[in-house]
N, C-alpha and C positions, 0 to 999 in steps of 0.2 A: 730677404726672401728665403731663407733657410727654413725649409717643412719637415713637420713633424707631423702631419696628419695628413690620412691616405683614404679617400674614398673610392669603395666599390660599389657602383651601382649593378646588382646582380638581380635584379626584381623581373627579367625578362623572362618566357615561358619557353624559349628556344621549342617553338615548333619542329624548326629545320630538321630538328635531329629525332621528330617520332618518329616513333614510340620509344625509344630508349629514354626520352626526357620525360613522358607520361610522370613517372616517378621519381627518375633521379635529374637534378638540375643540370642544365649544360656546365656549369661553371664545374661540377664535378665528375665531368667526364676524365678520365685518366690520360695521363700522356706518360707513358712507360708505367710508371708504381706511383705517380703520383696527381692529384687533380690539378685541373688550369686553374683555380683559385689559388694554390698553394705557389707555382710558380708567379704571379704575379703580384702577393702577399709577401714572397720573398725580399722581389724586385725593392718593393717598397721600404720594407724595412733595413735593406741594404743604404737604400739615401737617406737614412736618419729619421724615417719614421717609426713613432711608438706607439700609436694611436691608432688603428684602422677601424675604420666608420664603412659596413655593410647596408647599403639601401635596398631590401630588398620587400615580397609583399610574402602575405599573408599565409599563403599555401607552401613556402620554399624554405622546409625547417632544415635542410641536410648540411644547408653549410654553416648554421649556426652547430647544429650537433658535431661536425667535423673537427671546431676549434675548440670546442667544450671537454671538458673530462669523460674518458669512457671509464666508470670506474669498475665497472663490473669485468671489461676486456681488458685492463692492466691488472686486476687481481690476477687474472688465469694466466696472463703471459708473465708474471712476477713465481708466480708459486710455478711455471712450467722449465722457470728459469730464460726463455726467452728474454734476456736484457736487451740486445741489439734491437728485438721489432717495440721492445717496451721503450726504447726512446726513442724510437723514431715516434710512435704516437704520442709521448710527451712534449714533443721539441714541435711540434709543427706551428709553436708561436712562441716565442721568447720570454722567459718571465719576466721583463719588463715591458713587453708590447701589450696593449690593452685591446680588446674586440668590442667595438661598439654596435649592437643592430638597432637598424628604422626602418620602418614600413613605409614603402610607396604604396599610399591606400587605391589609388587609380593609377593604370598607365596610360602618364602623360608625359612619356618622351623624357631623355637623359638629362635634359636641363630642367625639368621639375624633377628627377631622381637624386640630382646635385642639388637641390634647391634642401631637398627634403632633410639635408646633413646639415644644414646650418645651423642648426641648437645645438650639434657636438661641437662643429668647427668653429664655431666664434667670429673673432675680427683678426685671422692669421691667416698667411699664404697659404693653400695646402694644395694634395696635386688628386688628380683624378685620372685611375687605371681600369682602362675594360680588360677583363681577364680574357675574352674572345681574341685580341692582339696579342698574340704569346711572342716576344721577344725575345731571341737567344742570343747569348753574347760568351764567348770567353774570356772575355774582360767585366768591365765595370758594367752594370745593368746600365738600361736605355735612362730609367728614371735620376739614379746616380750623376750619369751626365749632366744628364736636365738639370737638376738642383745646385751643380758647379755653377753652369752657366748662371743661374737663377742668381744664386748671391753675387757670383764674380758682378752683374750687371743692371740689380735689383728689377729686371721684367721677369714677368709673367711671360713664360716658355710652353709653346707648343710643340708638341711630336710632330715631324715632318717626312714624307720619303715621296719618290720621284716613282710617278705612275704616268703608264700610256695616256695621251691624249685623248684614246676614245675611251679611257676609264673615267674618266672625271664625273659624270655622273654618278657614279656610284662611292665621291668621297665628300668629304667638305674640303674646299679647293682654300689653300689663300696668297696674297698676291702681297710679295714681298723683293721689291725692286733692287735692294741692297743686300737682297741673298747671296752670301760670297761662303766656300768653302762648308761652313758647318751651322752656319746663321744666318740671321738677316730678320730688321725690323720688319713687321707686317702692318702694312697701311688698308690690308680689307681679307673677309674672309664671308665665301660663299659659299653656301649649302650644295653640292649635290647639282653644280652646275652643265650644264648639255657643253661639249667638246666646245663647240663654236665662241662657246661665251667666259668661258673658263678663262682665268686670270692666269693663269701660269700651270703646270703640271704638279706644281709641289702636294699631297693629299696628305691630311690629315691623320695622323693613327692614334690612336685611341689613350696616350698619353699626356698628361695636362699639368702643367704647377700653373694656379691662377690667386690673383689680388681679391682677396677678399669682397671687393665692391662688387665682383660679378654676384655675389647673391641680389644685394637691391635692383640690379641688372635684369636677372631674372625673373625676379615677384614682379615684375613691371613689362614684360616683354611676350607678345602676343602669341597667339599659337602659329606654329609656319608649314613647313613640311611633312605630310603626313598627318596633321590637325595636331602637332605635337610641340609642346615648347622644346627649341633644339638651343644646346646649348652653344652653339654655332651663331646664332643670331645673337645671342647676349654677349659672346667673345667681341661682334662687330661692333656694338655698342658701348664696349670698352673701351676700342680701341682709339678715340678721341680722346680720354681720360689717364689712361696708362700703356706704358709701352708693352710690347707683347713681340716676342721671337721666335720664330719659328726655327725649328731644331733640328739637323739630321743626325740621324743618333750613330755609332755603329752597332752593328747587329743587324738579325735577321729575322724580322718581322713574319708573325704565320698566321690567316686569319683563319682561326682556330672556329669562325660564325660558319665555318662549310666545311663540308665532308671533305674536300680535297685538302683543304688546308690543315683539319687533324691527321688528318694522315700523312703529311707530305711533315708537320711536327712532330708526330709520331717517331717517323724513320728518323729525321735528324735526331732526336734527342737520345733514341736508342744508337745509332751509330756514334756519339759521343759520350756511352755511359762508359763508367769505368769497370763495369765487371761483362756488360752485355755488347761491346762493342763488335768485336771480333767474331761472336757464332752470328751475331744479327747480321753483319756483312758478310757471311759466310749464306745461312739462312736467300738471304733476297739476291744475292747471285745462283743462288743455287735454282730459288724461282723465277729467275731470267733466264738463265738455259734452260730451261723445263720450256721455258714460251718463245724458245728460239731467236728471242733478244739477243742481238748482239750492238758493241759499241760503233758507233759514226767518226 
């Protein structure tokens, strides 16, 4: 189960965030200096992927231009002598990682967005990251874990974290009876279930290493929630076939889908940067006495 191919399905219009998305795609919203594609692009080639497979449509060329050559803004930062910002725009993919894009010609839900990488991905394990879950870790990325797991146990691994009961509507829930410590086999996994019916609090986050088989999975698997093929339903359908673990990772999970959640990534990432740490906590104290905040 060792991956080397990482799909992005980034093909969504991110309403949430107009007007600002009008133009520019959510995935390339910034979190300090840099976009949530990039930190999640990272993630991936950190667990030994060299391959990343983009699903995206028609109208969202900015993150293919992002990984592309700017040659015309490396001449000017070459001849300005800026070296330091000229690799940063070189490095933002490894000379050995390759960028693959595919169009999602309709949107039909993230399991026809996965479906749509299968002429890259072939017949090998690969994993699947929504950049909207931004992951912070000062250790090993969330995906990293996952792929230890993966080989140490050869299943297909699912991202896992522990949410309020009267959230559960708002994850894909799954019900994993031998969840001990940092795992546990998954014997059922439900879309987006009402509190009452919910199999356990464990919710889904948006990190995936999956068996190959879920692609025939999905060309076969009807539309569900929202009139959309969810890749949720084809996990359940798996899971007769091959085993599947659900994962708690360490790290701290930001849903970077909502304005609280880029912001609330936002602060953390700049309170852990190594040049902006100190004025930015300097900074947002400074705008909590102004608002007469004090600590409980």
């Amino acid at each position: 189960m060792r991956i080397r191919t990482a799909v992005f399905p980034v093909a969504g219009l991110g309403t949430r965030f107009l007007p600002a998305t009008k133009t520019v795609p959510k995935e390339m919203l910034p979190i300090v200096d840099r976009p949530l594609i990039q930190y999640a692009v990272d993630e991936a080639i950190e667990a030994g992927c060299d391959t990343l497979v983009f699903v995206t449509n028609r109208y969202k060329h900015a993150v293919a231009d992002y990984f592309d050559k700017a040659y015309e803004l490396e001449q000017k930062l070459e001849k300005s002598g800026k070296h330091e910002q000229l690799e940063l725009i070189r490095n933002v993919l490894p000379a050995h990682v390759r960028a693959v894009f595919v169009t999602q010609a309709e949107a039909l839900g993230l399991g026809h967005a996965v479906l749509c990488a299968k002429p890259v991905v072939g017949d090998a394990p690969f994993a699947v990251l929504l950049p909207d879950d931004l992951i912070w870790s000062r250790g090993q990325g969330a995906l990293a874990q996952m792929a230890n797991h993966a080989e140490a146990t050869g299943s297909s691994v699912i991202a896992v974290q522990d949410v309020a009961r009267a959230q559960t509507g708002s994850y894909g829930i799954v019900d994993a009876p031998t969840f001990s410590g940092r795992a546990g086999r998954i014997e059922a996994i439900v879309e987006k279930p009402k509190p009452a019916d919910a199999p356990s609090t464990l919710a889904v986050v948006g990190r995936y290493i999956l068996d190959p088989r879920i692609f025939g999975l999905l060309e076969t698997t009807q539309t569900g929630a929202g009139g959309e093929i969810q890749l949720t339903d084809a996990i359940a359908r798996l899971l007769p076939e091959a085993a599947v673990d659900a994962f708690r990772f360490h790290g701290t999970r930001f849903d970077c889908g909502t304005h609280l959640g880029l912001i609330e990534a936002t602060v953390r990432y700049a309170l852990d940067h190594e040049i902006l740490s100190a004025p930015a906590a300097q900074m947002m104290q400074s705008a909590l006495d102004e608002m007469g905040v004090t600590e409980t």
